[in-house]
N, C-alpha and C positions, 0 to 999 in steps of 0.2 A: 752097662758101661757106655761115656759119651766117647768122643773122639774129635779130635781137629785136625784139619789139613792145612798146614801152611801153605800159602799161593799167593802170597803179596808179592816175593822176588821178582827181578828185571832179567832174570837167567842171562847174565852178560856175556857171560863164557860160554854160552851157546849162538850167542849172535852170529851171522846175520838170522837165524830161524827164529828168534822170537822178536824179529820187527814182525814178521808174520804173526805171529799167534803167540799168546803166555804160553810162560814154559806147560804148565799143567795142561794145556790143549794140542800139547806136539806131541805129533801120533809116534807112538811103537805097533810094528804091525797091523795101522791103519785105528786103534784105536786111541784116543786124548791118555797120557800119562796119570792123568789123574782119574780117568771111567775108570782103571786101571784097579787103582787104588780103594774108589767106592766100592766095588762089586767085590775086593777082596775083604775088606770092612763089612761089605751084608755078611756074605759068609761067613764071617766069625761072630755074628749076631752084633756088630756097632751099626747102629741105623740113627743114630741122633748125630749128626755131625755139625762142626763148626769150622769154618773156612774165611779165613782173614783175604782181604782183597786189595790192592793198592796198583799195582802197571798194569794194565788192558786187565783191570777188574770185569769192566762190564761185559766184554767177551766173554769169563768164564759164570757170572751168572747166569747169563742168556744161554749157556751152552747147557748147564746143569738145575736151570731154575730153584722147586722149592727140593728137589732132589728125590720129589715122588716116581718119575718114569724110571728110575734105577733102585726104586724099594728104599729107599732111605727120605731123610729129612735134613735139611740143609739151613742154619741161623748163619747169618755173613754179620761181616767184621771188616765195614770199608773202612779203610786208614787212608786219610790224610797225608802222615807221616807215617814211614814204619817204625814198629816199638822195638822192634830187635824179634827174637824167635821168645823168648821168656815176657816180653814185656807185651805182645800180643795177646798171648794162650791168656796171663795173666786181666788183660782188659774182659776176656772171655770165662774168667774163672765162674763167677757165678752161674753160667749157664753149664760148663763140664762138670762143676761141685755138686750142682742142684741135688743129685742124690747123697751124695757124700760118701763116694765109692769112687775108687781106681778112674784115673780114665786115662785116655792113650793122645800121643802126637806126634801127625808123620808127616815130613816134608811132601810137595805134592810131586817130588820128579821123582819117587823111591821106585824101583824095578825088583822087588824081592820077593824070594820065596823061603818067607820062614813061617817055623810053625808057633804060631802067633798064641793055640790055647799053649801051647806048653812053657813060652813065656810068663803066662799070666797066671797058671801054677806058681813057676817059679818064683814070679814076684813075691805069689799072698804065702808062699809057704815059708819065706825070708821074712816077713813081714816089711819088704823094703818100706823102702821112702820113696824110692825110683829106681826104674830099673832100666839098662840101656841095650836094648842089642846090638849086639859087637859082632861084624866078620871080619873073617880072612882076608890079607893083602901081603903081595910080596913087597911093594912100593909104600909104604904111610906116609910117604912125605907131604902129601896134601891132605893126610886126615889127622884124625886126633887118637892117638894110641891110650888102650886103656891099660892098665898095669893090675891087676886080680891077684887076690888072696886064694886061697887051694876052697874058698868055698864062692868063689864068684864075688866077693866086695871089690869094688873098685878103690883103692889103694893110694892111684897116683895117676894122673895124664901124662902126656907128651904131644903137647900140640905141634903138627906139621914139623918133623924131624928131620933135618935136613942132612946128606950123608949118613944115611941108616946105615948098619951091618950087624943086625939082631936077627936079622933073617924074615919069616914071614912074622906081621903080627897080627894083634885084634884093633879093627879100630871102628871108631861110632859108626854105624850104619842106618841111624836117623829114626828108629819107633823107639817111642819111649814111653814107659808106664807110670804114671805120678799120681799120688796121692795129695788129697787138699792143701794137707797142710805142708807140700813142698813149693807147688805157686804162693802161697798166699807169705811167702817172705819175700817178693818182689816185690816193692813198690810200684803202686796201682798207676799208670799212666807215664810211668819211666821207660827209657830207651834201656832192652835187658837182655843178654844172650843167655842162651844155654849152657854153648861150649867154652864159654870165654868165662862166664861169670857163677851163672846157679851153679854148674855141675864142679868145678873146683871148688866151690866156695863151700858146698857140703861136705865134699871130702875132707877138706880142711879142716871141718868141725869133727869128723868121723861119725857121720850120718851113714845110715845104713843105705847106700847106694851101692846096687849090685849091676853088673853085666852080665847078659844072656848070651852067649856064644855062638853062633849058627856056620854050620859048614854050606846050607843054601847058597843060592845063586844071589849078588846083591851090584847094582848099579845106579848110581846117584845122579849118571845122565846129568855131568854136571858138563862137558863139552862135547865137541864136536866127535872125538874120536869115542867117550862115552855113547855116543846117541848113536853111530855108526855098530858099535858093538851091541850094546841094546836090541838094536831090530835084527841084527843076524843073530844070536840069543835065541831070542823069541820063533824067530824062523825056521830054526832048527832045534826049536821044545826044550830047552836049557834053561829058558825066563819062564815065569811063568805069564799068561793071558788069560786072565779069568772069560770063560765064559765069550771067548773066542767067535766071533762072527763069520770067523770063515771059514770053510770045507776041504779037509782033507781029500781033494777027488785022487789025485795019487800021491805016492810017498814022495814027501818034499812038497806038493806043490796045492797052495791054499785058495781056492774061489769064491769070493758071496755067490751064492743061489743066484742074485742076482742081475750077474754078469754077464757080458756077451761076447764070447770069444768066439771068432771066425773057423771054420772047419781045418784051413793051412797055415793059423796063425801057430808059433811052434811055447811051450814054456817049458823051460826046463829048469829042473828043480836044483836047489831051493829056489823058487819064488812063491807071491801074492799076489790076489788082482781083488779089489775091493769093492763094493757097493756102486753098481748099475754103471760100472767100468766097460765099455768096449775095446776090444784089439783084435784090432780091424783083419782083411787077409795078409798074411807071407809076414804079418809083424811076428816078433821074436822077444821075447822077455825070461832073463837066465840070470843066474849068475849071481843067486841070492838078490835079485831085486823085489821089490816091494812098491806094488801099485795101490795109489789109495782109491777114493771113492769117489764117482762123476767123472773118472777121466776117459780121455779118448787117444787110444795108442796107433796110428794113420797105418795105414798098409806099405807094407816090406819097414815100416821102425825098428830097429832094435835099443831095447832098454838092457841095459849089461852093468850089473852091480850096483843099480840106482833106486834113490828111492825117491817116488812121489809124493806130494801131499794130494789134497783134493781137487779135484776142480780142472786138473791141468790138461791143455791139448797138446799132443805131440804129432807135427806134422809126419803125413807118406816120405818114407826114407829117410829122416830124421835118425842118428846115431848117439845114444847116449851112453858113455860110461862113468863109470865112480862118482856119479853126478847124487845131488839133493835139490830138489824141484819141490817148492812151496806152493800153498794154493792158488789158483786159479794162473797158473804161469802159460805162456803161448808160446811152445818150443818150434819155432821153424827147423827146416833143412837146409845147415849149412853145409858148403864143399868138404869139411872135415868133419870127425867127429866131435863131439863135445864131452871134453876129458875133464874128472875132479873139480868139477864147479860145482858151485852153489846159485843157485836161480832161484830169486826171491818175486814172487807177484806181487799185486798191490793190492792192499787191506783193503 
């Protein structure tokens, strides 16, 4: 089975973090959202992938090249224009079809933990056409609700319902299983969505499109407060992080090997401190924060509920809380602390 990651999107709704970096290279837990994604893809034996490119494309090539250093294989799909989610995969068809078998498509900001062979059971044993995994939300009002038959056919939608009161429901949670001849009724080179156009437009016909259910952990890291929830998730082993780089040294609290933390520097759990990270003496780091990789935390800092990206200095006695620090940012010590900001470096 091939696979495709979409990563053309401008992740708007996560701005100001992706002037810094594509969505798919904004870390959960110090690691790019979409390393994330590949290494759950080896695992389930997908190693041929294909990955559309279009806003700070070349960042996420250079980051993942031919996709050898992470066991897989990576064909890219620079666009120009974007085709829509359907009218990409679609430009890409002949490379997913090549075998003429099942293949899979996942957004690149997906945070989930489902069980992907039992999906793919479910699909071949429906014989679908597509199959969509669906989780839990008490809110659907920003997703697309799926309406199931007592054997899993998907029936009916409800795109973004605004004043719900059906209680929790199921709604798209972004992997999808397709078979040939569900892309190849796109038109080749056309602007085409998924949720807006293919997936209603089959039901319509009464195509055998089914949903997969999953009670899993699922986050689409589509804002600010998604991306805040995401790394405390993760933090506290609820997300999952494949293949995780950093060390349990006590409960709650995760180190790279390595890192250089001073004898009185103090961390209290939940936290992280990332790849060849220093914190320095009497600095403090608590409170669910999340240090990423190259930083330097000054003596007597405290980092309180914040997360960094790479690169960052944080000056001696420097005070941070509910703060997001992007890469390579230069935190001086101001008279106050510095409360719920967002601190963006330059690319």
């Amino acid at each position: 089975m091939r696979g495709m990651i979409m990563a053309a999107g401008e992740g708007t709704r996560l701005r100001p973090l992706t002037y810094a970096r594509p969505k798919a290279l904004v870390p959960v837990m110090t690691v790019p959202i979409m390393e994330n994604i590949v290494k759950w893809l080896k695992k389930h034996g997908i190693t041929e992938l294909a990955v559309n490119l279009h806003y700070l494309g070349n960042d996420i090539e250079n980051y993942f090249g031919d996709g050898s250093k992470f066991g897989v294989s990576i064909t890219y799909l620079r666009e120009e224009q974007p085709h829509g989610t359907a009218g990409a995969v679609r430009l890409m068809s002949d490379f997913l079809c090549e075998p003429n078998d099942t293949f899979l498509v996942i957004g690149c900001d997906e945070l989930i933990d489902l069980d992907l062979d039992a999906m793919i059971r479910f699909h071949k044993e429906r014989n679908a056409l597509v199959t969509i995994s669906l989780a839990w939300v008490d809110d659907p009002s920003e997703f697309g609700v799926a309406q199931l038959d007592g054997d899993g056919r998907i029936i009916g939608f409800v795109e973004k319902p605004k004043n719900w009161t059906g209680g929790r429901a199921l709604v798209n949670s972004g992997v999808y299983l397709l078979e040939p001849d569900a892309i190849k009724r796109v038109p080749y080179g056309s602007t085409y969505d998924f949720g807006k156009q293919l997936f209603p437009e089959l039901v319509a016909e009464g195509a055998p499109i089914y949903g997969f259910a999953s009670d899993g952990y699922w986050n689409d890291i589509g804002h600010i407060g998604n991306y805040w929830e995401a790394n405390q998730s993760a933090l506290t082993k609820k997300a999952p992080i494949h293949d995780c780089p950093l060390v349990e040294v006590k409960p709650g609290i995760f180190v790279h090997p390595t890192a250089q933390i001073a004898e009185s520097a103090y961390l209290e759990a939940p936290c992280a401190v990332g790849a060849h990270t220093v914190i320095e003496a009497n600095a403090c780091v608590r409170n669910g924060s999340i240090i990423g990789d190259h930083c330097v935390i000054g003596s007597g800092a405290v980092i309180d509920n914040s997360i960094l990206w790479s690169r960052v200095m944080v000056s001696p006695k420097a005070v941070l809380q509910g703060c997001i620090v992007t890469d390579k940012c230069i935190v001086h010590a101001p008279d106050e602390p510095v409360r719920k900001a967002i601190l963006v470096g330059r690319r």
